[in-house]
N, CA and C of each residue as an Amber inpcrd file, in Angstrom:
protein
   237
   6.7990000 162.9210000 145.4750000   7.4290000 164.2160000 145.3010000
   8.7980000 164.0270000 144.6500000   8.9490000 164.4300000 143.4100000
  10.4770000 164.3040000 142.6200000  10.9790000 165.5840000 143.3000000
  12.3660000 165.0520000 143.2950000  13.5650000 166.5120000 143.3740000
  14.3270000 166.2400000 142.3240000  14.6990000 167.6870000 142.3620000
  15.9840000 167.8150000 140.9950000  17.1800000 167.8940000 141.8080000
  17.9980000 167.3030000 141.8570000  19.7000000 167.2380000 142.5960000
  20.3950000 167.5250000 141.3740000  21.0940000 168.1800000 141.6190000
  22.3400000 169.1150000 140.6050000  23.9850000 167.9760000 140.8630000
  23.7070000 166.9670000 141.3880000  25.0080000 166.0400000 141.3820000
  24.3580000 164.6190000 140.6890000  25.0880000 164.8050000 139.4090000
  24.4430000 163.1310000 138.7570000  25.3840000 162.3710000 138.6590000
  25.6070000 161.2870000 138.4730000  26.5910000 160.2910000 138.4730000
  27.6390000 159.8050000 137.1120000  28.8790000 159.9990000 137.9400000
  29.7660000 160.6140000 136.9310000  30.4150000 161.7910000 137.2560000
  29.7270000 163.0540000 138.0910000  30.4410000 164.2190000 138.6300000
  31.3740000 164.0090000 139.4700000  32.7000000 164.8660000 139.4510000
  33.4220000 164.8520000 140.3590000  32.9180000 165.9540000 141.7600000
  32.7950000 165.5190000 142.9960000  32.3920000 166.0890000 144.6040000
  33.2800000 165.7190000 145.0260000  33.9150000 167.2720000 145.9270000
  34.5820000 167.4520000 147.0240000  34.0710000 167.5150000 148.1910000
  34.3160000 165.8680000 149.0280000  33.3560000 166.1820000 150.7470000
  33.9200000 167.3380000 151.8080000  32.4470000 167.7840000 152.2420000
  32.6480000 169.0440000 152.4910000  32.5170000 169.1940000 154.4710000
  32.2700000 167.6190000 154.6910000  31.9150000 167.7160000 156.3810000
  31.7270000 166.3150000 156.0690000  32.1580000 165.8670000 157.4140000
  32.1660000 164.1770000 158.0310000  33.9230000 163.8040000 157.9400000
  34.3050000 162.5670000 158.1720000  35.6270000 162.0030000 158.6950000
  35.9490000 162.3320000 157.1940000  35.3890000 162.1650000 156.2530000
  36.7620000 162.5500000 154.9160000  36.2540000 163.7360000 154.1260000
  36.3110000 164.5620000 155.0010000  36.1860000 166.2220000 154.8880000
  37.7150000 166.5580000 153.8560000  37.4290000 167.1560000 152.6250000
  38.6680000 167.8540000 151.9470000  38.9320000 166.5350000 150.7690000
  38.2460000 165.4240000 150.7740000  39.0140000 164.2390000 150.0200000
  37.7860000 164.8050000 148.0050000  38.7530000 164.2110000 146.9840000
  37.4630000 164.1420000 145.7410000  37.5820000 163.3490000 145.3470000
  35.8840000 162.9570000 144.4150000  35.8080000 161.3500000 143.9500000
  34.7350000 161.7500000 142.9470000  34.9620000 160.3200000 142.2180000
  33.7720000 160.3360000 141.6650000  32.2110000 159.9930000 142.1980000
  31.4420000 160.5420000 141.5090000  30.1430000 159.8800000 141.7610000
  29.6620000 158.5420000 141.7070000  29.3590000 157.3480000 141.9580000
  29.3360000 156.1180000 141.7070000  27.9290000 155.8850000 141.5210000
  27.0890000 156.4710000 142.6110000  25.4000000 155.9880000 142.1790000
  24.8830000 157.3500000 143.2400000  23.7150000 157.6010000 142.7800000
  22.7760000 158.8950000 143.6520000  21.5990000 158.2110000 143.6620000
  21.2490000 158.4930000 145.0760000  19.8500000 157.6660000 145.7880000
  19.3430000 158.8600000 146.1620000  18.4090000 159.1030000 144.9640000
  17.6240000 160.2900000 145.2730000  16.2660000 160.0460000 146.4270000
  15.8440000 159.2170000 146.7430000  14.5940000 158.8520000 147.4630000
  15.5000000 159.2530000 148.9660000  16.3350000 158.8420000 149.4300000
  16.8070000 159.3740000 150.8650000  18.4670000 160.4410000 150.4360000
  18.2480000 161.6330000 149.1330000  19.2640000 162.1520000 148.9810000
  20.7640000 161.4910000 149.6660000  21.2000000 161.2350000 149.2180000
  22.3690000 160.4210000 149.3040000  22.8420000 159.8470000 147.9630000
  24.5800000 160.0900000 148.1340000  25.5470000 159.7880000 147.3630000
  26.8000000 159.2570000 147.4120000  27.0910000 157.6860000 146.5570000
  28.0640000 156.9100000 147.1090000  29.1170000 157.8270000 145.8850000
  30.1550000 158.1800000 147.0130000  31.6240000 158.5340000 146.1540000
  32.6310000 157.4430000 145.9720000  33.1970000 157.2740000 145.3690000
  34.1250000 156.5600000 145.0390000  35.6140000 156.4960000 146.0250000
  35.8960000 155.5230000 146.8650000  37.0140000 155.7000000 148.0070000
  37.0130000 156.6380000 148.5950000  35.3310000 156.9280000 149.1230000
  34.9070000 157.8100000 150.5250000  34.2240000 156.9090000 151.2630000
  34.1580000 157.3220000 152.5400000  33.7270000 156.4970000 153.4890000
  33.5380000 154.8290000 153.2560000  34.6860000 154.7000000 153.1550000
  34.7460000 153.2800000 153.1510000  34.6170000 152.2090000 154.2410000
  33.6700000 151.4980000 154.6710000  33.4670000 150.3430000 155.6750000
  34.0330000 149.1450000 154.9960000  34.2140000 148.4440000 156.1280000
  34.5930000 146.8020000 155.8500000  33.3550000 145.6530000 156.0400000
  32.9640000 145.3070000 155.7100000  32.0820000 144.5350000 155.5650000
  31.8120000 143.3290000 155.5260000  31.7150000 142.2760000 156.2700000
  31.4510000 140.3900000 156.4400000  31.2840000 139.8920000 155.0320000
  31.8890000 138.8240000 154.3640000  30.7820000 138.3140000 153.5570000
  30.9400000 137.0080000 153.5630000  29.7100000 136.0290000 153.6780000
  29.4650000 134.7210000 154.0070000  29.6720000 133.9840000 152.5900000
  30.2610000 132.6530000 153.3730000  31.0570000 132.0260000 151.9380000
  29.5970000 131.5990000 150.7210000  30.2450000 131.8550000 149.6840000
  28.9530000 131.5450000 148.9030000  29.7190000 130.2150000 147.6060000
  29.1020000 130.1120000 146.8020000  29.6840000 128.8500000 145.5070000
  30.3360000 129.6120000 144.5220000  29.7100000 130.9070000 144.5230000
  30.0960000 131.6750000 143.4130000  31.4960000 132.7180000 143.4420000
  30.9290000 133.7040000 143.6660000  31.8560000 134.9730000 144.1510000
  32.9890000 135.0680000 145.0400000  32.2530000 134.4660000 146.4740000
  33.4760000 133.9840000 147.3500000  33.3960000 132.8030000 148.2580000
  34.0860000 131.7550000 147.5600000  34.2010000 130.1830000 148.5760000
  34.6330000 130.2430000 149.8800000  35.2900000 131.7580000 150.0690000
  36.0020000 131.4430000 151.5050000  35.3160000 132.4050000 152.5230000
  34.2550000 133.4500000 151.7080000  34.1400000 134.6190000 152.4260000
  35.0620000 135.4680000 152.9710000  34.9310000 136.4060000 153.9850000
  35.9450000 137.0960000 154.2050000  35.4300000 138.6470000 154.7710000
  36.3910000 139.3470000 154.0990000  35.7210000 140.7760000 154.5020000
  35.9870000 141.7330000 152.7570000  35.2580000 142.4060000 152.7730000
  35.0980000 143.0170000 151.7320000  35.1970000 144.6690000 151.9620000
  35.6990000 145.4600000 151.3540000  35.9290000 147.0520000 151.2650000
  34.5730000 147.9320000 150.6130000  33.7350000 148.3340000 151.2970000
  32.6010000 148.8220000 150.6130000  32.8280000 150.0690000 150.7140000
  31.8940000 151.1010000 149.7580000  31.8570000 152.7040000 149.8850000
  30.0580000 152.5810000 150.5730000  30.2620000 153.8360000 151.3060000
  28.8270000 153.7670000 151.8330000  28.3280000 154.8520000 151.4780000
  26.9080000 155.5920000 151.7210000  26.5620000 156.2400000 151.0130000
  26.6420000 157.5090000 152.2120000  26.5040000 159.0000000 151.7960000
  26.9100000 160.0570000 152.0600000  26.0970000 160.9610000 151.8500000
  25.3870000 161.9120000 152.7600000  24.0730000 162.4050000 152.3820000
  24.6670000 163.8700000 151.2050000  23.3050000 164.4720000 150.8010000
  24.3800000 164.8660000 149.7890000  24.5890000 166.6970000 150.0560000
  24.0480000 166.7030000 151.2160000  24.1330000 167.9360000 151.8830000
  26.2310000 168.2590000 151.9160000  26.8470000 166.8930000 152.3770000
  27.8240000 167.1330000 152.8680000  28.9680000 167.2610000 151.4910000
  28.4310000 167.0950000 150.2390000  29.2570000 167.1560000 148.9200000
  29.3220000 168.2820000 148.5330000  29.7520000 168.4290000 147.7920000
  29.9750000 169.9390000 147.1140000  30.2840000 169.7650000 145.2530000
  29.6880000 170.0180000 144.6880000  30.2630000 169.5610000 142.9960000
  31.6570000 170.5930000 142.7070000  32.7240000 169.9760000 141.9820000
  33.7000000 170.5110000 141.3910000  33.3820000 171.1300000 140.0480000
  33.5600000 172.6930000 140.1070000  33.5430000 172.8800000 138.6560000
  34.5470000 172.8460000 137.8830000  34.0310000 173.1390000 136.2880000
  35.6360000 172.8270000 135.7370000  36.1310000 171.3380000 134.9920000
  35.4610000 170.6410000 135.5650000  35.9640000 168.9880000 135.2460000
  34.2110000 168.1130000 134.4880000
């Protein structure tokens, strides 16, 4: 079953309910299979990451955006 979502990536959304209620961002990626949308410096978690050879020798913790269902966005018009 396809849906059509009216927020594609690249739009600016104002969150409209959850802890960063009132904040705007960009769109970063839309996961249409479980509606959901990662904004850009919204809901941000911290996250483990195990030392690797490449990316990070020391590991550490890392700043992730998580994803945001998309009930709780709202699109900005105008922009």
């Amino acid at each position: 079953m396809a849906v059509k979502l009216k927020i594609k990536k690249g739009d600016t959304v104002k969150i409209i309910a959850g802890d960063d209620k009132g904040k705007t961002g960009e769109v970063l990626r839309v996961i249409p299979s479980k509606l959901q949308v990662i904004v850009k410096d919204c809901k941000v978690a911290k996250k483990t990451v195990k030392p690797d050879q490449d990316k990070n020798p020391n590991g550490g913790f890392v700043n992730k955006e998580m994803p945001i269902d998309i009930s709780n966005v709202a699109k900005v018009e105008g922009e």
